[in-house]
Structures are given as C-alpha cells and as structure tokens.
DRENPA-3360 file (N, C-alpha, C; in nm, 2 decimals, always signed):
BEGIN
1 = XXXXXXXX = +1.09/+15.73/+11.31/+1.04/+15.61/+11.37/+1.03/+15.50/+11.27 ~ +1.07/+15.35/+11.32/+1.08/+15.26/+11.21/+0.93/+15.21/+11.22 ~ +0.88/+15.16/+11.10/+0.73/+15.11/+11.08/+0.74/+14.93/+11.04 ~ +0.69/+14.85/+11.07/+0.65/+14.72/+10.98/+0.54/+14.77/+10.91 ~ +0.52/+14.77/+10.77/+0.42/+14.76/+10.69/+0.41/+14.60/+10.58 ~ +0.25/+14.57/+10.64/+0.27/+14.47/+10.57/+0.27/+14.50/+10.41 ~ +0.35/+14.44/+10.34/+0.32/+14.40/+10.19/+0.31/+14.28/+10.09 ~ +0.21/+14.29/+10.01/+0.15/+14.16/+9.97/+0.11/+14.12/+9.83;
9 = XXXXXXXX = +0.14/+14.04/+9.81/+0.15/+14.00/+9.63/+0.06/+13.93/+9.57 ~ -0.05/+14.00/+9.46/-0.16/+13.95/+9.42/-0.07/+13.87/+9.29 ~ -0.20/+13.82/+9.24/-0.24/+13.79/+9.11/-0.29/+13.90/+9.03 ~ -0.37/+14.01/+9.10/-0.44/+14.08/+9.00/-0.47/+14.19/+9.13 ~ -0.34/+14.27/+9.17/-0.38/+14.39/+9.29/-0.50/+14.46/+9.29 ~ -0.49/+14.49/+9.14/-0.59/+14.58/+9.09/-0.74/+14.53/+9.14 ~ -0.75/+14.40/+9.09/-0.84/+14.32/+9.18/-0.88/+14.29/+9.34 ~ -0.77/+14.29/+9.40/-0.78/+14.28/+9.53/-0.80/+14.42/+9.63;
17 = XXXXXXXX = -0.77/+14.57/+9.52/-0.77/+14.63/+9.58/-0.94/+14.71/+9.58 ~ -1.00/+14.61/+9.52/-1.13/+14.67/+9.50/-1.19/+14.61/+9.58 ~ -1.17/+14.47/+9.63/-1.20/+14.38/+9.73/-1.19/+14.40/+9.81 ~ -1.10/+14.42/+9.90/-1.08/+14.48/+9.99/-1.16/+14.66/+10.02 ~ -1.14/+14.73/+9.96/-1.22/+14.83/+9.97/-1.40/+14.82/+9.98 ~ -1.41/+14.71/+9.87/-1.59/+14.67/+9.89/-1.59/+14.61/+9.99 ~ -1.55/+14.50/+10.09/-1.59/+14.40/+10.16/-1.49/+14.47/+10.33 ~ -1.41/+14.52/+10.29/-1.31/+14.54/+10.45/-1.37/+14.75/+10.49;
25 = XXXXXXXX = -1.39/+14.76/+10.35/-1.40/+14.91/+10.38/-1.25/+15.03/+10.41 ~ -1.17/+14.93/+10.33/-1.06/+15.04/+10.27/-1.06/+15.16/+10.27 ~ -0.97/+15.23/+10.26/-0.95/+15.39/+10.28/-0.82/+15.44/+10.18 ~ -0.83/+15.56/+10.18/-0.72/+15.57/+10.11/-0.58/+15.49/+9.97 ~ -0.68/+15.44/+9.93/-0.68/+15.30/+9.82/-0.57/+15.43/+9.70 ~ -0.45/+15.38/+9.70/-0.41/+15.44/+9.55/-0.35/+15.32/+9.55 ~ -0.34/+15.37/+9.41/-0.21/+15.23/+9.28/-0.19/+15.35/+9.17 ~ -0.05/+15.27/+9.14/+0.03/+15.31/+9.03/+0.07/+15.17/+9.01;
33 = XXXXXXXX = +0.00/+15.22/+8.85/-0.03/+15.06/+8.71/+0.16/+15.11/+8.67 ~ +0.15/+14.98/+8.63/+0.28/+14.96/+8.57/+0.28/+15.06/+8.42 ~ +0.36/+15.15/+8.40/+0.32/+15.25/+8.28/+0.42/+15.12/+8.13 ~ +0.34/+15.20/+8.01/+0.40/+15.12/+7.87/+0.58/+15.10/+7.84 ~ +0.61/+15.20/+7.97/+0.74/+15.24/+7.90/+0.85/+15.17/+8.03 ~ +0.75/+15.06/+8.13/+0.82/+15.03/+8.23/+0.82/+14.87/+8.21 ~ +0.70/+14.81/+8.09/+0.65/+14.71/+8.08/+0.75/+14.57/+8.06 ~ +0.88/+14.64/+8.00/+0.95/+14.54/+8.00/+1.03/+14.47/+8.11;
41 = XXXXXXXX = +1.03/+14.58/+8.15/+1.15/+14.56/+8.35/+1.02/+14.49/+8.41 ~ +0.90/+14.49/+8.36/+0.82/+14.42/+8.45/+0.78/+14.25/+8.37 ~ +0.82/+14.25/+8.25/+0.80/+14.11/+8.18/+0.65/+14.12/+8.12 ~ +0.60/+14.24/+8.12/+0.45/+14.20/+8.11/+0.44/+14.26/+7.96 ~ +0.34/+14.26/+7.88/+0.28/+14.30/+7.76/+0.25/+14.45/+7.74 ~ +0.33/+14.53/+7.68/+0.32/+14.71/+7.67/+0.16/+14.74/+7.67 ~ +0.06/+14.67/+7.61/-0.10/+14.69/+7.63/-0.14/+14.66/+7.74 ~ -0.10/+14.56/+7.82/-0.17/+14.49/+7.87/-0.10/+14.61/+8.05;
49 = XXXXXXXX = +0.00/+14.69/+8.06/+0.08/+14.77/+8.15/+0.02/+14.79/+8.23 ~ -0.12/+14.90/+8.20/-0.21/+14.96/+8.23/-0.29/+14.93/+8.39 ~ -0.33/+14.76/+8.37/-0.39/+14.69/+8.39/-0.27/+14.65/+8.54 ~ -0.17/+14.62/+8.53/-0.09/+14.56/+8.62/-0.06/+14.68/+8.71 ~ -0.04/+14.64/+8.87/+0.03/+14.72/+8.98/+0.17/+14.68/+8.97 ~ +0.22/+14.81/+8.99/+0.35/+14.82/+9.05/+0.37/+14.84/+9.16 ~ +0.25/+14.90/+9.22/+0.27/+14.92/+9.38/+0.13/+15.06/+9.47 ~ +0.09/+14.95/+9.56/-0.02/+15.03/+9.60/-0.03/+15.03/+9.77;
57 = XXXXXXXX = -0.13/+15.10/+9.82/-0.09/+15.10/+9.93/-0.29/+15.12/+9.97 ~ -0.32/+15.10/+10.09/-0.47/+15.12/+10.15/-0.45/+15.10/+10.32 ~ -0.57/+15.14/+10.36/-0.57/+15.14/+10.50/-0.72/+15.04/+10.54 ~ -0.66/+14.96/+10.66/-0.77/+14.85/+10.68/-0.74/+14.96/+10.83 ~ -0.93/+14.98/+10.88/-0.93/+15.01/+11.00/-0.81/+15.14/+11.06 ~ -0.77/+15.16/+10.98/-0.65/+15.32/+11.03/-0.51/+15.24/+10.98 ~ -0.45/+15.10/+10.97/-0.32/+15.04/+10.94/-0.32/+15.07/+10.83 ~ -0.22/+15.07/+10.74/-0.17/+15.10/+10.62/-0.10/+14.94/+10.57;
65 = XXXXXXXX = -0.16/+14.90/+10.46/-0.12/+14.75/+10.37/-0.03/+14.82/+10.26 ~ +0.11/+14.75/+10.20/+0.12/+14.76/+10.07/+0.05/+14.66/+10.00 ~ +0.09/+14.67/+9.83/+0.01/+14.53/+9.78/+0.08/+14.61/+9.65 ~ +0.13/+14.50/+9.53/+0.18/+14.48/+9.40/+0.14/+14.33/+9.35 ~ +0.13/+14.33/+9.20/+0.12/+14.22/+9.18/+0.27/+14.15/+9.17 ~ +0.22/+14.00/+9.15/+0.30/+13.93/+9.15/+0.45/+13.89/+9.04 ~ +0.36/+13.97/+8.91/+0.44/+13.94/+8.80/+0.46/+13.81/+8.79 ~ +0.42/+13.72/+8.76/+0.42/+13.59/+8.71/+0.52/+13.54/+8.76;
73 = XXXXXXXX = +0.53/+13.56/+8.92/+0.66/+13.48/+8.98/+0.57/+13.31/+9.02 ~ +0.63/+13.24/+9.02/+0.57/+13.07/+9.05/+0.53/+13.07/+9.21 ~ +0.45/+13.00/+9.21/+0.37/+12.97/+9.37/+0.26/+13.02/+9.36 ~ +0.21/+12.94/+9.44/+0.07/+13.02/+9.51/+0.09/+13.15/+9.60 ~ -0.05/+13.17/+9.59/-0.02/+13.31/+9.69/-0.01/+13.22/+9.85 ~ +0.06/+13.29/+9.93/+0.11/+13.24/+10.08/-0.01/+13.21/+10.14 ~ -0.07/+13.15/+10.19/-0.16/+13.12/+10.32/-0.09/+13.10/+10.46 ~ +0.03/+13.12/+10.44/+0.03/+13.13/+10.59/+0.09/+13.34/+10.65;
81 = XXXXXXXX = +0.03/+13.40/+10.55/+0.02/+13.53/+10.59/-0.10/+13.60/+10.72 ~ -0.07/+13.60/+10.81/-0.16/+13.64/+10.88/-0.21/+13.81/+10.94 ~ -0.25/+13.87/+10.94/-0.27/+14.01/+10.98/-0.35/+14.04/+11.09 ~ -0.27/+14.12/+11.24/-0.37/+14.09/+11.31/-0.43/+14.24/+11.38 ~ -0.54/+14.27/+11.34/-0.56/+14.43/+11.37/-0.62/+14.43/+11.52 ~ -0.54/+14.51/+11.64/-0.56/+14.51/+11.79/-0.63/+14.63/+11.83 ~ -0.70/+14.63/+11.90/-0.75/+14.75/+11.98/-0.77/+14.73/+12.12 ~ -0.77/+14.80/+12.15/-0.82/+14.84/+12.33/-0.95/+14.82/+12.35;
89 = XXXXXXXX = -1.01/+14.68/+12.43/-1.19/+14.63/+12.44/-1.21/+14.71/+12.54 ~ -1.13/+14.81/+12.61/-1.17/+14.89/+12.73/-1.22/+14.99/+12.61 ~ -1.22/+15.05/+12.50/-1.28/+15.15/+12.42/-1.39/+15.10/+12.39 ~ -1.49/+15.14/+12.45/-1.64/+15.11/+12.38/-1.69/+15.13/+12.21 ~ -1.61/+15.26/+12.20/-1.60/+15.27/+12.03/-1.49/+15.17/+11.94 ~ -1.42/+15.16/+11.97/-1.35/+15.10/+11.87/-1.38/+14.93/+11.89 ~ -1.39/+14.94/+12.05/-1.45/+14.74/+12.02/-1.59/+14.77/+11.89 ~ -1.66/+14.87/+11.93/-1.81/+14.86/+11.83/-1.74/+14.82/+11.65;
97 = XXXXXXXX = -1.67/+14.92/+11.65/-1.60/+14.96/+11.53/-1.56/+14.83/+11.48 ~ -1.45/+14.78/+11.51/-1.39/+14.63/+11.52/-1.49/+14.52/+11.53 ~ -1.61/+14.53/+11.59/-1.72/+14.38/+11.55/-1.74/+14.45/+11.47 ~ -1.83/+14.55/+11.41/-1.85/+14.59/+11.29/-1.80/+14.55/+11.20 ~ -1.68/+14.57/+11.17/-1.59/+14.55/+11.05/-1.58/+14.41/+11.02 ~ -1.54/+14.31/+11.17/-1.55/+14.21/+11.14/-1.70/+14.12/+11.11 ~ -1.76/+14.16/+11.16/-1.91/+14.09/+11.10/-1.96/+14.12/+10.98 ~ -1.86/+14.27/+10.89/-1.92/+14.26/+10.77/-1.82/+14.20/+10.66;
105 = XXXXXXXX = -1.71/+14.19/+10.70/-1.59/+14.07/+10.65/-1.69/+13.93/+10.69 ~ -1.73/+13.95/+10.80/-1.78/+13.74/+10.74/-1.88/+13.72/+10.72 ~ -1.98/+13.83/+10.64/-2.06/+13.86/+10.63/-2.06/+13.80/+10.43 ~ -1.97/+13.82/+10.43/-1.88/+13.84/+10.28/-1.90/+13.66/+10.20 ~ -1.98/+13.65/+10.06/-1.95/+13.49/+10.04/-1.82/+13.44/+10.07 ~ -1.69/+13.51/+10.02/-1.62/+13.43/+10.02/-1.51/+13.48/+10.12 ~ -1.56/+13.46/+10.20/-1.50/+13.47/+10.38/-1.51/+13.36/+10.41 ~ -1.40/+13.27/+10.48/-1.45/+13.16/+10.56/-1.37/+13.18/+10.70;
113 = XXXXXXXX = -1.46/+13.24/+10.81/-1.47/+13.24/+10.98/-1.40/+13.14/+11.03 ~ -1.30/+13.17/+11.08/-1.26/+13.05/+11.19/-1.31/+13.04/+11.29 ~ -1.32/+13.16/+11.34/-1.34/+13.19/+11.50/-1.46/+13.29/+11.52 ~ -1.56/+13.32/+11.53/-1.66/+13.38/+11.53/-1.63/+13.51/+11.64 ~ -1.59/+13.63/+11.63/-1.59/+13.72/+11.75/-1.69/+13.72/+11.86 ~ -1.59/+13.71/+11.96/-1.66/+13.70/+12.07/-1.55/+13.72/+12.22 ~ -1.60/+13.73/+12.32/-1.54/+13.71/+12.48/-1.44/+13.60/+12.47 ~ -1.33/+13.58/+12.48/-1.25/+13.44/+12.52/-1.22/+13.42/+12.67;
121 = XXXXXXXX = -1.22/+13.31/+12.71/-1.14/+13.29/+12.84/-1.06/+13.35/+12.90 ~ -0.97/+13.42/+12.80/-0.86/+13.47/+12.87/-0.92/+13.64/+12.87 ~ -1.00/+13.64/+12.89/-1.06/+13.83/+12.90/-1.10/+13.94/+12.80 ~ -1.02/+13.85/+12.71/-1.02/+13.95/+12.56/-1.10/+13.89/+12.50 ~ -1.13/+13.99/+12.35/-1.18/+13.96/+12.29/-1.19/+13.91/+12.15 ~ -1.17/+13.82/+12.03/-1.18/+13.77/+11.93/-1.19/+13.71/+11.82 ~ -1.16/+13.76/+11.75/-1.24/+13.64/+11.60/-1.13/+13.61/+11.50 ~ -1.14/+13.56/+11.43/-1.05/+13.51/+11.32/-1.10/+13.47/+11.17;
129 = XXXXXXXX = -1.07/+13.52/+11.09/-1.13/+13.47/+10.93/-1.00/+13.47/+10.84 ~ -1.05/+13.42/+10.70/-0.93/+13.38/+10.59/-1.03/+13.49/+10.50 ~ -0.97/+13.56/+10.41/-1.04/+13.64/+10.33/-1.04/+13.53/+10.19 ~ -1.10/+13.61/+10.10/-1.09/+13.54/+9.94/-0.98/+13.52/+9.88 ~ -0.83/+13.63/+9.96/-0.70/+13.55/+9.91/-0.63/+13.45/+10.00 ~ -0.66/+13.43/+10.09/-0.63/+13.36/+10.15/-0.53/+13.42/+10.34 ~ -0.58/+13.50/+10.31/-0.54/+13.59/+10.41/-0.56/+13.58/+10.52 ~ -0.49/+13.53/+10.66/-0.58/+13.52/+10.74/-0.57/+13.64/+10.86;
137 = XXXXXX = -0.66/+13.71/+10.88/-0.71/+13.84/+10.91/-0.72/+13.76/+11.14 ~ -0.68/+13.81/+11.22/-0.73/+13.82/+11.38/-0.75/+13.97/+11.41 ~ -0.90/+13.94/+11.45/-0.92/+14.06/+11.57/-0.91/+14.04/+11.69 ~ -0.85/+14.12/+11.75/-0.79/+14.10/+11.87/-0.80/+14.24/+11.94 ~ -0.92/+14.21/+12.03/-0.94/+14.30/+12.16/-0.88/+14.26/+12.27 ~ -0.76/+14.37/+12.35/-0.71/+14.32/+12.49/-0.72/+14.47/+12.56;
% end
C-alpha cells in the first residue's frame, strides 16, 4: 500500500520534536542525530553532529510526521504547510479525543487559533490553529 507521509524541515528538529511531543502529545518520537563521521555530507561542525537530525519520525493523534533539519538551506520555514487530522464526529470517542487535543494545542502560548472547534454549518465539525512553526494544523470532524 502507497502512504503520503508528511515531512518537514526544522531549524532545530531536535527542538521541534520536543514541542510537539509536550504541547500535541506525540507518540513514538525517535531521531537519528547526524553521527561525527556523516558531519561533512551534512555541512555541519563534527561537535556540533550530535545535536543535528538527520531524520525523525512521531505520531500526532495515530498519523505518522517525518521531520529533519534543515541544514542551513535559505528560506524561511513554509507557512503555507498545512496538516489536516480527520475523524468520524459520528465516534463519540474520537470526536472527545480530537477536542481534547485540540484545546490543549490552543491552550499552548504560542498557538495562534484561527478557528475555535466547534459545529459548522455544513454538519461537521472544526477548528483550525498555526502552531509555533508555523504550521497550520485543521481538525476536521465529518
């Protein structure tokens, strides 16, 4: 079976992947640091290896994210990345599950809410937030 897995380029994975785990409630969080002896193919500083991802992987809500850093490539990180985690609002657990998660994401200082979860017009149900990279995260109950 083919999969889309998102993957996503910090400044400092290692950083993000703690973030995400404190504030989203991550799962299964590994990384593999760039080792001293790979430091070059990655441009970075043989001390400094340790400290950098080469490539990691975590679960928001049961989905599986990649994430590496960026390696000093130019740009900003993307804001127009969006992620949208769906469930079935006919599951009484997993809608619970899903406000949960999302009210303790915007619960977070540096979360800014777009859309406050809730009932929409069209039957379903949802919210919208930007995390602290810029990520913008939809819950989406149908």
């Amino acid at each position: 079976m083919t999969q889309l897995i998102p993957y996503l380029a910090f400044e400092s994975a290692k950083e993000a992947l703690a973030y995400y785990e404190e504030v989203f409630g991550a799962t299964d969080v590994n990384r593999l640091p760039v080792g001293k002896e790979q430091a070059g193919q990655f441009g970075v500083d043989p001390e400094q290896a340790e400290e950098m991802t080469m490539h990691s992987s975590f679960k928001v809500a049961g989905h599986i994210i990649y994430a590496a850093d960026r390696f000093n490539k130019a740009g900003d990180f993307n804001n127009s990345i969006v992620l949208s985690l769906n469930w079935d609002k006919e599951s009484v657990e997993d809608t619970a599950k899903m406000t949960a998660l999302f009210n303790k994401v915007a619960a977070h200082a540096d979360t800014k809410v777009e859309m406050p979860i809730a009932e929409q017009f069209w039957g379903g149900v949802m919210g919208a937030l930007d995390d602290k990279y810029g990520v913008h995260w939809m819950f989406n109950g149908n």
